[in-house]
C-alpha positions as CSV (number, residue, x, y, z in Angstrom):
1,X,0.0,0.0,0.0
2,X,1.4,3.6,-1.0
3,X,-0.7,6.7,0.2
4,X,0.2,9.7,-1.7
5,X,-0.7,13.8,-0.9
6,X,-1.6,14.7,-4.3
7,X,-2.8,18.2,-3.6
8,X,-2.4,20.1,-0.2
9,X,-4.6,23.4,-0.7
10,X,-5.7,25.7,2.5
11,X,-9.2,24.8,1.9
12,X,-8.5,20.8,1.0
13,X,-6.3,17.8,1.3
14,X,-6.2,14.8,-1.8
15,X,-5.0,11.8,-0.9
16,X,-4.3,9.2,-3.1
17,X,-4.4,5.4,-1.8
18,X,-2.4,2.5,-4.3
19,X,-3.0,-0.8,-3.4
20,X,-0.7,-3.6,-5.1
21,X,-2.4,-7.2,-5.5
22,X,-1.1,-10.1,-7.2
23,X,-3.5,-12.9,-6.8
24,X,-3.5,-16.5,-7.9
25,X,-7.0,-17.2,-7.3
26,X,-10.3,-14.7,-8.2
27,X,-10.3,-12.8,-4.5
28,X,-14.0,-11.0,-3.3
29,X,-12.6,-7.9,-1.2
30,X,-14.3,-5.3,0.9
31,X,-12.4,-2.0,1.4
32,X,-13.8,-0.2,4.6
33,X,-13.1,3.8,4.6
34,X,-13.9,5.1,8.4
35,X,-13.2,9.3,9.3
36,X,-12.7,10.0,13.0
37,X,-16.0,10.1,14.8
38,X,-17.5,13.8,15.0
39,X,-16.3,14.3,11.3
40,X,-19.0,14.8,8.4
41,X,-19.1,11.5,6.3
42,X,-19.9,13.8,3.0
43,X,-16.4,13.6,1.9
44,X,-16.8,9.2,1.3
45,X,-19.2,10.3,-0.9
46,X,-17.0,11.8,-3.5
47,X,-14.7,8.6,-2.9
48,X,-12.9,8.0,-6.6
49,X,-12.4,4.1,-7.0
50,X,-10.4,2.7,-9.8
51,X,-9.6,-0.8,-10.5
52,X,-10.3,-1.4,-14.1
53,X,-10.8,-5.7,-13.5
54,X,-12.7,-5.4,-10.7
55,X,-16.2,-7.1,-11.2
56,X,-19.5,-7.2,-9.3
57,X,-18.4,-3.4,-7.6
58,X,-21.0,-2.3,-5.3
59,X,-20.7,1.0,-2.6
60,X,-22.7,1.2,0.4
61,X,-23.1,3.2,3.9
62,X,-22.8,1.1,7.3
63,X,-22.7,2.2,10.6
64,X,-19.9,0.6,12.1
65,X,-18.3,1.5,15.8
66,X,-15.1,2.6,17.3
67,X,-14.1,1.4,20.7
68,X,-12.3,4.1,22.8
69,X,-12.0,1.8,25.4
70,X,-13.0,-1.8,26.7
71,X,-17.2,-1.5,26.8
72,X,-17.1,2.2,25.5
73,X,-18.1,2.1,21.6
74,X,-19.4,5.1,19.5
75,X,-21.0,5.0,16.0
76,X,-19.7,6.4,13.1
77,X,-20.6,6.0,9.4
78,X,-18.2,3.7,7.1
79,X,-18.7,3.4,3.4
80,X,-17.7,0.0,2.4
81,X,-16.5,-0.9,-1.8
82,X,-16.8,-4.6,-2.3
83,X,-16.2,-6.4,-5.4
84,X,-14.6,-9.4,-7.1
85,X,-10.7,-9.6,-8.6
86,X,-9.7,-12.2,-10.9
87,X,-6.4,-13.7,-11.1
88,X,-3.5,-11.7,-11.9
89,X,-1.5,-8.4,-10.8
90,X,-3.9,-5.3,-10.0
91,X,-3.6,-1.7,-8.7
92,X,-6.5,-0.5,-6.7
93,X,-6.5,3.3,-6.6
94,X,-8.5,5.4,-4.4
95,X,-8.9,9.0,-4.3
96,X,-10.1,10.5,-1.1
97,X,-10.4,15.0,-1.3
98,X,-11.0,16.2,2.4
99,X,-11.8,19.4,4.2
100,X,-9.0,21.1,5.7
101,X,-9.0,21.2,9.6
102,X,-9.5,24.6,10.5
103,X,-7.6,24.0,13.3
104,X,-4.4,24.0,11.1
105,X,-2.6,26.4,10.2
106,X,-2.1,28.1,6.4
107,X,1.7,28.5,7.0
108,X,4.8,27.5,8.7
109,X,5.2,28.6,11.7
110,X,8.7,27.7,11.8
111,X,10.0,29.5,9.1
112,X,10.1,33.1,10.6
């Protein structure tokens, strides 16, 4: 897996996520995309999926849970890409474009 920052803009951050198969059997897959609790889940929408061989692709929206502790759980939304590979050597490429925290700021604060 290689996860590249395409584009870092004051406004946005794109990352891009390469995944590297080479399978010697036909492989079903889910690939589970989770933002940190509290976040809006609008940005999964926008999720760019390539993987030209993949067959069967469907997206869909679960709620799924993230343990902060033992017995303390909170729910979150996860959007969830499931398909079928054949055999053979694949890249999956996703595409994720995200708000930037406002929290952040614009410029280096180290550089004077």
């Amino acid at each position: 897996r290689r996860i590249e920052l395409l584009d870092a803009q004051p406004d946005r951050i794109t990352l891009r996520v390469i995944d590297s198969l080479c399978l010697r059997q036909p492989l079903r897959f889910r690939c589970w995309w989770h933002l940190a609790p509290g976040l809006d889940p609008s940005p999964l929408e926008q999720l760019c999926f390539e993987a030209p061989a993949v067959q069967d692709l469907h997206c869909s929206w679960h709620q799924t849970w993230l343990a902060y502790g033992f017995g303390e759980r909170r729910p979150r939304r996860s959007r969830c890409l499931e398909g079928v590979l054949p055999i053979g050597q694949h890249l999956l490429c996703t595409v994720l474009r995200l708000p930037a925290p406002a929290a952040l700021p614009t410029a280096c604060l180290a550089s004077g």
